[in-house]
C-alpha positions as CSV (number, residue, x, y, z in Angstrom):
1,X,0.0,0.0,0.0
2,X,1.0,3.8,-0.2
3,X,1.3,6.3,2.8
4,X,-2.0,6.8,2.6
5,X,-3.4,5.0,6.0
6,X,-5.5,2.0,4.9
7,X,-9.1,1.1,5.8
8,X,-9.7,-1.6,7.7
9,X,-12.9,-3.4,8.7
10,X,-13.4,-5.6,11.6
11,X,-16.6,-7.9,11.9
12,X,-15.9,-9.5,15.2
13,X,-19.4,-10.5,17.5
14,X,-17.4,-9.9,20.7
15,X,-17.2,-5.7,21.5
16,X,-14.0,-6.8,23.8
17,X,-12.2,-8.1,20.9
18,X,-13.4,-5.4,18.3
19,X,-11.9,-2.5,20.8
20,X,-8.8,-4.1,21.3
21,X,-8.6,-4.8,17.8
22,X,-9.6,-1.3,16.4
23,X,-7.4,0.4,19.5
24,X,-4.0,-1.7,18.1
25,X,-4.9,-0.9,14.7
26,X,-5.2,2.4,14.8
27,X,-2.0,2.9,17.1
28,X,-0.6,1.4,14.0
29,X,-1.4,3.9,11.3
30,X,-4.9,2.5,10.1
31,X,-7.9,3.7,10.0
32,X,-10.1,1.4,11.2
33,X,-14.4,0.7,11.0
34,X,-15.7,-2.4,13.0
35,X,-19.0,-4.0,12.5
36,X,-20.7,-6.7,15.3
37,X,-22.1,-9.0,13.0
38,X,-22.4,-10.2,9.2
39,X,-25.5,-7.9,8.9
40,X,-24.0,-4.6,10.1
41,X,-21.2,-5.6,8.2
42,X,-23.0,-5.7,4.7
43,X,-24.6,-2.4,5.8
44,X,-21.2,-0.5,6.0
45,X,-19.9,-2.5,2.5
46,X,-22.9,-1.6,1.0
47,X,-21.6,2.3,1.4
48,X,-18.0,2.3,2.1
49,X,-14.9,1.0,0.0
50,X,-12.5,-0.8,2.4
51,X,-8.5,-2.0,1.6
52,X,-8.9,-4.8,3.6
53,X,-11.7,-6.7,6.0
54,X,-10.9,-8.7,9.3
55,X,-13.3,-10.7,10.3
56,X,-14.3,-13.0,13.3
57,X,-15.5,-16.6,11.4
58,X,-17.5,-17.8,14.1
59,X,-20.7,-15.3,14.4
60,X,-24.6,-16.0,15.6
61,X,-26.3,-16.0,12.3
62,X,-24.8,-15.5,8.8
63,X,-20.7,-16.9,9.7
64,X,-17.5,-15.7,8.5
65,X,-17.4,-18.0,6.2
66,X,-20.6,-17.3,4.1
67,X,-20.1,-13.7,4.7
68,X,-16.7,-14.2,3.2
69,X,-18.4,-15.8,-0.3
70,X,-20.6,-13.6,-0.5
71,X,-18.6,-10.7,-0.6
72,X,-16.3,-12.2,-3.5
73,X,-19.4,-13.1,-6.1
74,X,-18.7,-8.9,-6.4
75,X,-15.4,-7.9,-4.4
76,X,-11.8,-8.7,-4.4
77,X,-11.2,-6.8,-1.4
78,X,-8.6,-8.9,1.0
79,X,-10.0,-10.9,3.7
80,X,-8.1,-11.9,6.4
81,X,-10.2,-14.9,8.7
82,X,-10.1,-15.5,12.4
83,X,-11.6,-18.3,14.8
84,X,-11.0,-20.1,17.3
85,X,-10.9,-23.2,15.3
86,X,-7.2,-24.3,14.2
87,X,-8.3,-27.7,12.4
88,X,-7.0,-28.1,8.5
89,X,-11.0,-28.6,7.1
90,X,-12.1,-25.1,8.8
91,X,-9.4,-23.1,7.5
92,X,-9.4,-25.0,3.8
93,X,-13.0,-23.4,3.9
94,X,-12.2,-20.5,4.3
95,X,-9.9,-20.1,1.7
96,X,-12.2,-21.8,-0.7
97,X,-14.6,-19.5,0.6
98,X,-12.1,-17.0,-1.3
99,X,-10.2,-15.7,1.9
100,X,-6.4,-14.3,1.6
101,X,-5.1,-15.6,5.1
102,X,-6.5,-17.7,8.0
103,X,-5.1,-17.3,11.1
104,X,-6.6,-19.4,14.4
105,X,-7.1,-17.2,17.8
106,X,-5.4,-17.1,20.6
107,X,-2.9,-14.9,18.2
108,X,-0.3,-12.4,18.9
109,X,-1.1,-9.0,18.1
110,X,2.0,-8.4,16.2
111,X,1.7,-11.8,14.3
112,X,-1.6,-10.4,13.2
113,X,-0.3,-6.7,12.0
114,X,2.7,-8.8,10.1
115,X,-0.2,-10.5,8.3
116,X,-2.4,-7.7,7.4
117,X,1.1,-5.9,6.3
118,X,2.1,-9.1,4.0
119,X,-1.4,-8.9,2.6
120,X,-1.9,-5.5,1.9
121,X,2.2,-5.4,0.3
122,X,0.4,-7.8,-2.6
123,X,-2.7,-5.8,-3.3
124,X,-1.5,-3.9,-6.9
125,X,-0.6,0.0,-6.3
126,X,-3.6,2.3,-7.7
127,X,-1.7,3.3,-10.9
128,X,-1.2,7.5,-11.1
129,X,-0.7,7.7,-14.6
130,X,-3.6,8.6,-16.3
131,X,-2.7,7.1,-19.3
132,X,-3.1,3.6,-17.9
133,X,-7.2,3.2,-18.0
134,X,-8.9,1.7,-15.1
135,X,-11.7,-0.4,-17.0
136,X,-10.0,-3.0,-19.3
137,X,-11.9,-3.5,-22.7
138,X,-12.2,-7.3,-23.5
139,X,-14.7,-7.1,-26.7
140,X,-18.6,-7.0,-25.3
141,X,-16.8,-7.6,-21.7
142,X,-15.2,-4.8,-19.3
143,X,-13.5,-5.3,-16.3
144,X,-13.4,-2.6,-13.6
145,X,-9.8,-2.8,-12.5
146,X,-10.9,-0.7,-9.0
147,X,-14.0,-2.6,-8.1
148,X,-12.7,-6.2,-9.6
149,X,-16.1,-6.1,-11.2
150,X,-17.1,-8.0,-14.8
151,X,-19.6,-6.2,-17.2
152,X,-21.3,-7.0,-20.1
153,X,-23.3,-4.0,-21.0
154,X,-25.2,-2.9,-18.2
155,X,-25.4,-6.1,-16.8
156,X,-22.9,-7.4,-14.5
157,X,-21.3,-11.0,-15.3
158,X,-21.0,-12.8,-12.3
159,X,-17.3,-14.5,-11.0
160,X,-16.4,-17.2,-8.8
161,X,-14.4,-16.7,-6.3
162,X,-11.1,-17.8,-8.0
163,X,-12.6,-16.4,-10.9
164,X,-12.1,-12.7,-9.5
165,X,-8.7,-13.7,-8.0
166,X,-7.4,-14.6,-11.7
167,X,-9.0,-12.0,-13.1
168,X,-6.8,-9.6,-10.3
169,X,-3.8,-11.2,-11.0
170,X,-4.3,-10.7,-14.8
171,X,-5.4,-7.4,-14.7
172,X,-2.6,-6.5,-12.7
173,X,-0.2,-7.1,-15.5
174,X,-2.6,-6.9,-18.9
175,X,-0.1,-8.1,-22.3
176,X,2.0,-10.1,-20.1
177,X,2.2,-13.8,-19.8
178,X,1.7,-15.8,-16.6
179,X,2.9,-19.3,-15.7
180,X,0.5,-21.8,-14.7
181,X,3.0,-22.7,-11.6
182,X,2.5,-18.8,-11.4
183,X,-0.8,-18.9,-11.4
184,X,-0.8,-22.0,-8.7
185,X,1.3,-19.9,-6.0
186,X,-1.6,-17.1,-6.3
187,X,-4.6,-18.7,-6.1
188,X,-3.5,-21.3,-3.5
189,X,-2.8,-19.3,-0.5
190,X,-3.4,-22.0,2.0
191,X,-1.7,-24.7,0.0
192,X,-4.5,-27.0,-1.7
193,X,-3.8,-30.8,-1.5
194,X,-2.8,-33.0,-5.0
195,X,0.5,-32.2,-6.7
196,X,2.0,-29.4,-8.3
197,X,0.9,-31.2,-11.8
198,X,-3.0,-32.0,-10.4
199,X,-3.1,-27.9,-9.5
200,X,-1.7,-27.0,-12.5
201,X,-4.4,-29.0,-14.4
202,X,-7.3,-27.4,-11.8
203,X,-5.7,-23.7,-13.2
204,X,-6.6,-25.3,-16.9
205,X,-10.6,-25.9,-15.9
206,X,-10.4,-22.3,-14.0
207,X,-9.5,-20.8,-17.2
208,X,-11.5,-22.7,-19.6
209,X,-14.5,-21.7,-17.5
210,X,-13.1,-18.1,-17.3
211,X,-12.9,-17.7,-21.0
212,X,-16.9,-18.4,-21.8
213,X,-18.0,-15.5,-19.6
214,X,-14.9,-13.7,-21.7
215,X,-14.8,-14.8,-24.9
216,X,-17.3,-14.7,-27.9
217,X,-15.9,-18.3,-29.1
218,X,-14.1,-19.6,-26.1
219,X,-12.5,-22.3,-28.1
220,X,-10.2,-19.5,-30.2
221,X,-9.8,-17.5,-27.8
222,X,-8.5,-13.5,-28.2
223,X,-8.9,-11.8,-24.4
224,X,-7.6,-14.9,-22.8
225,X,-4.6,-16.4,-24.7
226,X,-2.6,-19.5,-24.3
227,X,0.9,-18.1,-24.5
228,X,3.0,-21.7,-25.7
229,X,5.6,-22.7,-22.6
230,X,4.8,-19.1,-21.3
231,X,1.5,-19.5,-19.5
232,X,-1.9,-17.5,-20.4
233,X,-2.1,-14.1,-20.8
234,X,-4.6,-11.1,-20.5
235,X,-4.6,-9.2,-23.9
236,X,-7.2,-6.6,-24.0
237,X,-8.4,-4.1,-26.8
């Protein structure tokens, strides 16, 4: 991120942990909202734009979890999980969920601020020149850079999960080719079981399912190219 403080959201159900939270935070440069529950929380997304949401998984009514899906079918912002719960199934959802980091309470403070920090250091820098656009032009298909948003028209094409993370990766570096072992080390944050051949083959079906929300004939493709022993690559109008 920039010098410009970040803003930070925490949905926590416990007020103890949300002032302690918001208090460290904010003695460390952020500026920081905090919501109770999934509820309030959509009510602040729904008017605010935050860098980065930390939020408690285990809530009375709508979880972490599903809050945490939800929120990708329309946002990239980060998401950083916590709960009490350290077992491998609980945090795997999560990430498939679409969070960036998982990390089980009790935690340090400080282990948490390195994590928001290591987050928020692989979030692309707003570009400043104006020459670079912020909506990339893919044929009938544009893709708000800022919002990680898909549109076709007036009508808004809705991602997946890893969807809007390859399309944030891509977007990031438009007319440059990405490896698929590239590609692997992005999407799987929490380390997804099978072999570094089996993910590479799961990045394949991402991308072929990808390209027909992209593509006029997703079988010769020319938004999403196959680069030969380079990867695939983002090539806009």
């Amino acid at each position: 991120m920039n010098d410009i403080e970040a803003h930070l959201l925490i949905v926590d159900d416990d007020e103890r942990i949300r002032s302690l939270l918001a208090k460290f935070l904010v003695k460390h440069g952020f500026f920081v909202s905090a919501a109770r529950d999934a509820a309030h929380a959509r009510r602040l997304l729904a008017g605010l734009d935050f860098d980065m949401i930390v939020m408690d998984v285990m809530m009375p009514g709508e979880d972490g979890v599903s809050l945490t899906r939800a929120i990708r079918e329309t946002s990239a912002t980060p998401i950083l999980l916590l709960t009490a719960k350290g077992e491998t199934t609980d945090r795997i959802a999560g990430l498939e969920a679409g969070a960036d980091d998982y990390l089980a309470k009790p935690f340090e403070p400080r282990e948490l601020l390195l994590r928001i920090n290591a987050i928020l250091r692989r979030v692309p820098e707003p570009e400043t020149d104006a020459t670079i656009p912020k909506v990339l032009h893919l044929g009938a298909v544009r893709y708000d850079i800022e919002r990680g948003e898909l549109w076709r028209g007036h009508e808004p094409v809705r991602l997946t999960a890893t969807e809007s993370q390859l399309m944030r990766i891509f977007a990031a570096q438009p007319g440059a080719p990405i490896s698929r072992a590239k590609l692997v080390e992005d999407l799987g944050r929490g380390g997804a079981a099978g072999g570094g051949h089996a993910q590479e083959r799961a990045v394949d079906v991402q991308i072929t399912r990808l390209r027909r929300k992209l593509e006029q004939d997703p079988k010769q493709p020319r938004y999403l190219q196959t680069v030969r022993g380079a990867g695939y690559m983002l090539a806009p109008d």
